[in-house]
N, CA, C and O atoms as a Tinker XYZ file with bonds, in Angstrom:
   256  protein
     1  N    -85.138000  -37.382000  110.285000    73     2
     2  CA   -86.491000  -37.407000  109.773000    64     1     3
     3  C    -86.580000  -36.446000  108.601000    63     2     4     5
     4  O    -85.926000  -35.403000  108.576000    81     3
     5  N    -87.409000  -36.822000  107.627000    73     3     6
     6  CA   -87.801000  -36.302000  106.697000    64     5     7
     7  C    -89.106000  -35.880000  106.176000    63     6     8     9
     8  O    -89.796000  -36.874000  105.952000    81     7
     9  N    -89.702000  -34.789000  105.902000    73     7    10
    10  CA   -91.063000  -34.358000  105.583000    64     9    11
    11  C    -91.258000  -33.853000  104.401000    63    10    12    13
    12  O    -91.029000  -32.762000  103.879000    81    11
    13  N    -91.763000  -34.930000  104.039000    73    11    14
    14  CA   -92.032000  -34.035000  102.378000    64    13    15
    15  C    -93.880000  -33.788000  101.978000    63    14    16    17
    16  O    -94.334000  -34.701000  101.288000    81    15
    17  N    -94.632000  -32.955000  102.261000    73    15    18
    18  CA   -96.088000  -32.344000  102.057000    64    17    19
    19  C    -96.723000  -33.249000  102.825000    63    18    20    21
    20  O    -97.484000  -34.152000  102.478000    81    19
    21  N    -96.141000  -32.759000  104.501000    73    19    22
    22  CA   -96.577000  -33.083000  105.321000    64    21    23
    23  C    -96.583000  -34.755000  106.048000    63    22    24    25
    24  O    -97.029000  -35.162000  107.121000    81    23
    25  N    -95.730000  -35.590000  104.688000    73    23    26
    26  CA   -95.699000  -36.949000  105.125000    64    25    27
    27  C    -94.156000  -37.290000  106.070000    63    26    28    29
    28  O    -93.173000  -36.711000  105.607000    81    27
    29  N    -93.945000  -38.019000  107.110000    73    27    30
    30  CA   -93.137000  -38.278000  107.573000    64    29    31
    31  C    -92.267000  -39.079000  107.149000    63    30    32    33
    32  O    -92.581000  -40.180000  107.602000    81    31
    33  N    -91.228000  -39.178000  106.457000    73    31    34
    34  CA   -90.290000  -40.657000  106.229000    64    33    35
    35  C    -88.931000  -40.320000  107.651000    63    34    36    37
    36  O    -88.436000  -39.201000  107.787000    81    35
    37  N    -88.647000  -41.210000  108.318000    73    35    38
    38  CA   -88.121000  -41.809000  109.024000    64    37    39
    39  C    -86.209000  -42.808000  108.443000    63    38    40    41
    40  O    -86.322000  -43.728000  107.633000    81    39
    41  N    -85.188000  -42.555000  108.810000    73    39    42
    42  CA   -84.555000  -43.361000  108.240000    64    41    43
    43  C    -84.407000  -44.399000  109.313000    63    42    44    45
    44  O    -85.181000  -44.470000  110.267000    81    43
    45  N    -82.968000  -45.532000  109.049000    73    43    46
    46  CA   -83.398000  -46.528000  109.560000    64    45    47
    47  C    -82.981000  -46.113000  111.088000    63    46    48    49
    48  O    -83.896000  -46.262000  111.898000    81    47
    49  N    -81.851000  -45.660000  111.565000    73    47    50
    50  CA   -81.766000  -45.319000  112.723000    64    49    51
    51  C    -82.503000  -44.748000  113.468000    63    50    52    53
    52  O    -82.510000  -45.032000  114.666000    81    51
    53  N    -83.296000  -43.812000  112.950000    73    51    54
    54  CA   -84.296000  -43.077000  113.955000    64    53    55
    55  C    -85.709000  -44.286000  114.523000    63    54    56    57
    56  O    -86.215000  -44.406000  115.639000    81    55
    57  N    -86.072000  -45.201000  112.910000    73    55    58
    58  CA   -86.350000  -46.378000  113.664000    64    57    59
    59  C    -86.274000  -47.279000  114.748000    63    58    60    61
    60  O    -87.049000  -47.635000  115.636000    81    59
    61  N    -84.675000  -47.645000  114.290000    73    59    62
    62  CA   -83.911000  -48.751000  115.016000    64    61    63
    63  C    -84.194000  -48.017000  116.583000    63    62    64    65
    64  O    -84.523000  -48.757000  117.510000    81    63
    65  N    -84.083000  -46.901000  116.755000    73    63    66
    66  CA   -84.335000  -46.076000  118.085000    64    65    67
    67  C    -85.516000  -46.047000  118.923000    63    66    68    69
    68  O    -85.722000  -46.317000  120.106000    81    67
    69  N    -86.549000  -45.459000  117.533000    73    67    70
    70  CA   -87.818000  -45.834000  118.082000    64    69    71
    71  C    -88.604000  -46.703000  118.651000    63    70    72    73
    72  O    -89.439000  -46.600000  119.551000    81    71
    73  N    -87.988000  -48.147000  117.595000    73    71    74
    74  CA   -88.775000  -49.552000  118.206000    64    73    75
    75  C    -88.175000  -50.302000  118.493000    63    74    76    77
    76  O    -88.525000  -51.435000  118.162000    81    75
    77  N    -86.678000  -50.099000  119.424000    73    75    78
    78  CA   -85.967000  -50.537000  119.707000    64    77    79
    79  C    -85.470000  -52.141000  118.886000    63    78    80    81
    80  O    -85.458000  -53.213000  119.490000    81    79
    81  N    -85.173000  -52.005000  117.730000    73    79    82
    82  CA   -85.118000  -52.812000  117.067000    64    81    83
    83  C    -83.344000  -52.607000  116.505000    63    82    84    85
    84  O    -82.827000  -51.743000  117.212000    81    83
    85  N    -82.246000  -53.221000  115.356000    73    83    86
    86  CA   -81.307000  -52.743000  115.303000    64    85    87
    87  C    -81.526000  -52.311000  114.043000    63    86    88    89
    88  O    -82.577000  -52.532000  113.442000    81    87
    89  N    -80.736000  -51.793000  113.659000    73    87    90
    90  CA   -80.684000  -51.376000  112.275000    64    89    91
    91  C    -80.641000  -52.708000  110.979000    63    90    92    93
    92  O    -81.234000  -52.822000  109.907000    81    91
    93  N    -79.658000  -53.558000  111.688000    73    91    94
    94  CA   -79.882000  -54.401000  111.109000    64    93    95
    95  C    -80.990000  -55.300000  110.729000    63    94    96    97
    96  O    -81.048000  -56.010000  109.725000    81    95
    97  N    -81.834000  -55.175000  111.641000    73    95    98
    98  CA   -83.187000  -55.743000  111.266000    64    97    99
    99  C    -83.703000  -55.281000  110.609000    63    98   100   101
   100  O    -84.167000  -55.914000  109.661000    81    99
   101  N    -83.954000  -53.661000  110.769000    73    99   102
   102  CA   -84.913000  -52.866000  109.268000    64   101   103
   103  C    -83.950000  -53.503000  107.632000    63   102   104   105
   104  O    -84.525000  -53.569000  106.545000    81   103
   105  N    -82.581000  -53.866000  107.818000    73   103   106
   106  CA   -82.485000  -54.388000  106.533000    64   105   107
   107  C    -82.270000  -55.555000  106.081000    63   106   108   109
   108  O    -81.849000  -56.066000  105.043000    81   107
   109  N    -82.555000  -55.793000  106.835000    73   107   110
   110  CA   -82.635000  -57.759000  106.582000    64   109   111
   111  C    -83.765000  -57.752000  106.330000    63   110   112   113
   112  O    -84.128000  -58.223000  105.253000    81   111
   113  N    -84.708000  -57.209000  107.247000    73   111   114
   114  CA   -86.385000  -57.271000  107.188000    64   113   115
   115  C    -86.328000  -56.448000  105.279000    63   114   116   117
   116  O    -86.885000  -57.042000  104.356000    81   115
   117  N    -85.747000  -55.390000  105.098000    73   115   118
   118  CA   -86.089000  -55.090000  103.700000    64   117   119
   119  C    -85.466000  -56.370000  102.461000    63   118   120   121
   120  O    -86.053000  -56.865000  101.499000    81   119
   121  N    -84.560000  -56.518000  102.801000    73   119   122
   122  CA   -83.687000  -57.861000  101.925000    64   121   123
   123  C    -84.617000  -59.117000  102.101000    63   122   124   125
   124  O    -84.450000  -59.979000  101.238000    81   123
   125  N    -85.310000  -59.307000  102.801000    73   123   126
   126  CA   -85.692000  -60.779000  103.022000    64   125   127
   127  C    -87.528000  -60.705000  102.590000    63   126   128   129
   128  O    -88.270000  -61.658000  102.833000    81   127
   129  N    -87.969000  -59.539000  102.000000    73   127   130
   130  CA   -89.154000  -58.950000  101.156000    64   129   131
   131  C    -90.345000  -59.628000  102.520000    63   130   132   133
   132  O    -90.950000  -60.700000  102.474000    81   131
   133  N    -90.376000  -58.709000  103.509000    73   131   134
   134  CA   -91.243000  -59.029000  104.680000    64   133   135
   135  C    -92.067000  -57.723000  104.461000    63   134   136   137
   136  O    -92.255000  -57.078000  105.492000    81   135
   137  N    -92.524000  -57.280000  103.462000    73   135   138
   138  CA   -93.147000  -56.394000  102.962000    64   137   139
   139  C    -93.153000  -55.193000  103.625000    63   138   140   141
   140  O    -94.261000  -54.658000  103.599000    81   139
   141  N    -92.329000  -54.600000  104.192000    73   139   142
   142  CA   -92.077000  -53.278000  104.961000    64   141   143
   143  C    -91.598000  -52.969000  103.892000    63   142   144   145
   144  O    -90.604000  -53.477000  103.371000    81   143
   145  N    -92.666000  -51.591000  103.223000    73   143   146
   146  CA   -92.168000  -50.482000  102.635000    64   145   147
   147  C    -91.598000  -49.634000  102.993000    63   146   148   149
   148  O    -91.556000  -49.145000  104.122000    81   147
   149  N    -90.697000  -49.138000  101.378000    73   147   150
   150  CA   -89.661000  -48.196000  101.758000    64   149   151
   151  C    -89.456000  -47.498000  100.859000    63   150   152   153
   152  O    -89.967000  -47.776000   99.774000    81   151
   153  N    -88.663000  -46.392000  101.001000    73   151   154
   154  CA   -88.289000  -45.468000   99.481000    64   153   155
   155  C    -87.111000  -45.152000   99.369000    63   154   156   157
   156  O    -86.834000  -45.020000  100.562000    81   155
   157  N    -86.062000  -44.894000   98.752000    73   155   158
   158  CA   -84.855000  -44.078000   98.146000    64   157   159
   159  C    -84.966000  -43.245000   97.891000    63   158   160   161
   160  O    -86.000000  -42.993000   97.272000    81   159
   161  N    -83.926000  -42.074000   98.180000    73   159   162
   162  CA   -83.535000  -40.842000   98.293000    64   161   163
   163  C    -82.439000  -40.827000   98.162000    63   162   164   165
   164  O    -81.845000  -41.391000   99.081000    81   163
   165  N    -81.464000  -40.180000   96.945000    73   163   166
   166  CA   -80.091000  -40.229000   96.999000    64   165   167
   167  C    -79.705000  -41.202000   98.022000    63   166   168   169
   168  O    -79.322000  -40.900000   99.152000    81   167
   169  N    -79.855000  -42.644000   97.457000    73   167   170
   170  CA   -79.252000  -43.571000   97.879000    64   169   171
   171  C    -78.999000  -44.071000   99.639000    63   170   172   173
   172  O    -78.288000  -44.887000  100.225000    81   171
   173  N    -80.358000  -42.728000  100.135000    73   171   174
   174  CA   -80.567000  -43.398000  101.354000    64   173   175
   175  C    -82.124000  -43.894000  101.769000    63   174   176   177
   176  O    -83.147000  -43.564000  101.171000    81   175
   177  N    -82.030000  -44.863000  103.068000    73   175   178
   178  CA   -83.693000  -45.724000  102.791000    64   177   179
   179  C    -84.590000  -45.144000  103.899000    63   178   180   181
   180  O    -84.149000  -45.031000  105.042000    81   179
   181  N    -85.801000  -44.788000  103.587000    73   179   182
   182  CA   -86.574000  -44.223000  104.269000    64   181   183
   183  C    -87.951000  -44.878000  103.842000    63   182   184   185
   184  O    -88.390000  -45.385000  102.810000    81   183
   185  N    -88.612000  -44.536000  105.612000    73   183   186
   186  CA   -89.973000  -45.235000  105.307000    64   185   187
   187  C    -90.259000  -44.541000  105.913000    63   186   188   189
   188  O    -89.605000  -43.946000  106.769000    81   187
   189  N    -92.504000  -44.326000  105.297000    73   187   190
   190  CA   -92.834000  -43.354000  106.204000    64   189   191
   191  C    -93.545000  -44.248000  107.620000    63   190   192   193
   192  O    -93.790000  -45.428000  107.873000    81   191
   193  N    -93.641000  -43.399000  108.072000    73   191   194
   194  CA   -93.826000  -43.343000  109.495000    64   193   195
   195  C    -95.512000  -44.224000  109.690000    63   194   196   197
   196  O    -95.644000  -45.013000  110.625000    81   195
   197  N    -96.426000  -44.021000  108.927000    73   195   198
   198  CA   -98.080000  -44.342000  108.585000    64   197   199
   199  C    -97.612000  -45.819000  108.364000    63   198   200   201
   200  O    -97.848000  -46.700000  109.190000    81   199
   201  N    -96.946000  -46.029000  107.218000    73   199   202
   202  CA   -96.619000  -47.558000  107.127000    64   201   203
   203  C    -96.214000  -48.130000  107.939000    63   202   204   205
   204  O    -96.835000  -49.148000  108.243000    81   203
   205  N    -94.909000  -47.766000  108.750000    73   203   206
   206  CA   -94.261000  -48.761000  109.837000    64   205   207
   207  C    -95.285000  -48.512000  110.373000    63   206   208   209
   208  O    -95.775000  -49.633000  110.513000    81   207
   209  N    -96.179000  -47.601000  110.907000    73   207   210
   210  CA   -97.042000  -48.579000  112.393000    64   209   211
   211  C    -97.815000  -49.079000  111.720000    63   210   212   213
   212  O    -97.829000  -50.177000  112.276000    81   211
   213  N    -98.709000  -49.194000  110.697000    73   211   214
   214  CA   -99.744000  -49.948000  110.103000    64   213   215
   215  C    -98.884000  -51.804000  110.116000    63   214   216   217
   216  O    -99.386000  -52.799000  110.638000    81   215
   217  N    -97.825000  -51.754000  109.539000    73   215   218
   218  CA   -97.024000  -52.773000  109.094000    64   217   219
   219  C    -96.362000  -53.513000  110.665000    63   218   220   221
   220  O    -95.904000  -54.654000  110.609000    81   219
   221  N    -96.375000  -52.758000  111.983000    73   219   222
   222  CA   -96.372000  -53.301000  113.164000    64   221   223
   223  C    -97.403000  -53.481000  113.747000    63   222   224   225
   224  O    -97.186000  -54.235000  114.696000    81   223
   225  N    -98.387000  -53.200000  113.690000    73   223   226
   226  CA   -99.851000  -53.226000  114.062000    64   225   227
   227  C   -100.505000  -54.532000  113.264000    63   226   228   229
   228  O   -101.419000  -55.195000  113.755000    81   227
   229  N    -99.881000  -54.822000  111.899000    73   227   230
   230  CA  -100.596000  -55.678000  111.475000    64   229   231
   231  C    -99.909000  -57.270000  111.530000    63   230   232   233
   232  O   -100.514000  -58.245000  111.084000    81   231
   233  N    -98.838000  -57.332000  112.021000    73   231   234
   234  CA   -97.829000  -58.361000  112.050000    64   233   235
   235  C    -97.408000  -58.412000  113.751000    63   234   236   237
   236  O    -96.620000  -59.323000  114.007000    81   235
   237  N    -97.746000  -57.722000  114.712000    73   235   238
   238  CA   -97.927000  -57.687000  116.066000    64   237   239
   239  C    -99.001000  -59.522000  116.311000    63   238   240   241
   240  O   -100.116000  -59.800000  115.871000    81   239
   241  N    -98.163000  -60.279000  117.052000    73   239   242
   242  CA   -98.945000  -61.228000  117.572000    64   241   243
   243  C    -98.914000  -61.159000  119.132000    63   242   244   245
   244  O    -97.893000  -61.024000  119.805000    81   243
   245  N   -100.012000  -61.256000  119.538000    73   243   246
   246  CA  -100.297000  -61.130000  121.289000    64   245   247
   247  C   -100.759000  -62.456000  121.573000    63   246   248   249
   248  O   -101.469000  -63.240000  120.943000    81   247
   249  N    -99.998000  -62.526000  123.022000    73   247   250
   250  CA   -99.964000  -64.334000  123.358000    64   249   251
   251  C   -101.056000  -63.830000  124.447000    63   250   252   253
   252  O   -101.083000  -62.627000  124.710000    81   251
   253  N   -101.893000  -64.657000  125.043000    73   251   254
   254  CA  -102.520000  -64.710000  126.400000    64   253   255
   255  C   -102.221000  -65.931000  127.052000    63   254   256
   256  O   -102.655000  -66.150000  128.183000    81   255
């Protein structure tokens, strides 16, 4: 994890961990422009933390 003035960026593993998802999905999901923002940092990918849940919260479908 990364904090820069108080904002969280996240890389993809700590993701892949969090939402039990693989890594490979955070980059396919970035390659395949499913609009999950992200940023570069010496050539590594980070997103903050506000976006991924906004961006799972808003693409979350619930069946009844």
């Amino acid at each position: 994890m990364l904090t820069i003035d108080g904002v969280k960026y996240f890389g993809e593993k700590e993701l892949s961990s969090q939402y039990g998802l693989s890594v490979h999905w955070f980059r396919r999901a970035r390659h395949e422009g499913l609009n999950l923002k992200y940023h570069k940092l010496c050539g590594r990918v980070y997103y903050k933390e506000k976006e991924v849940q906004d961006w799972f919260r808003e693409n979350l479908i619930s069946k009844e």
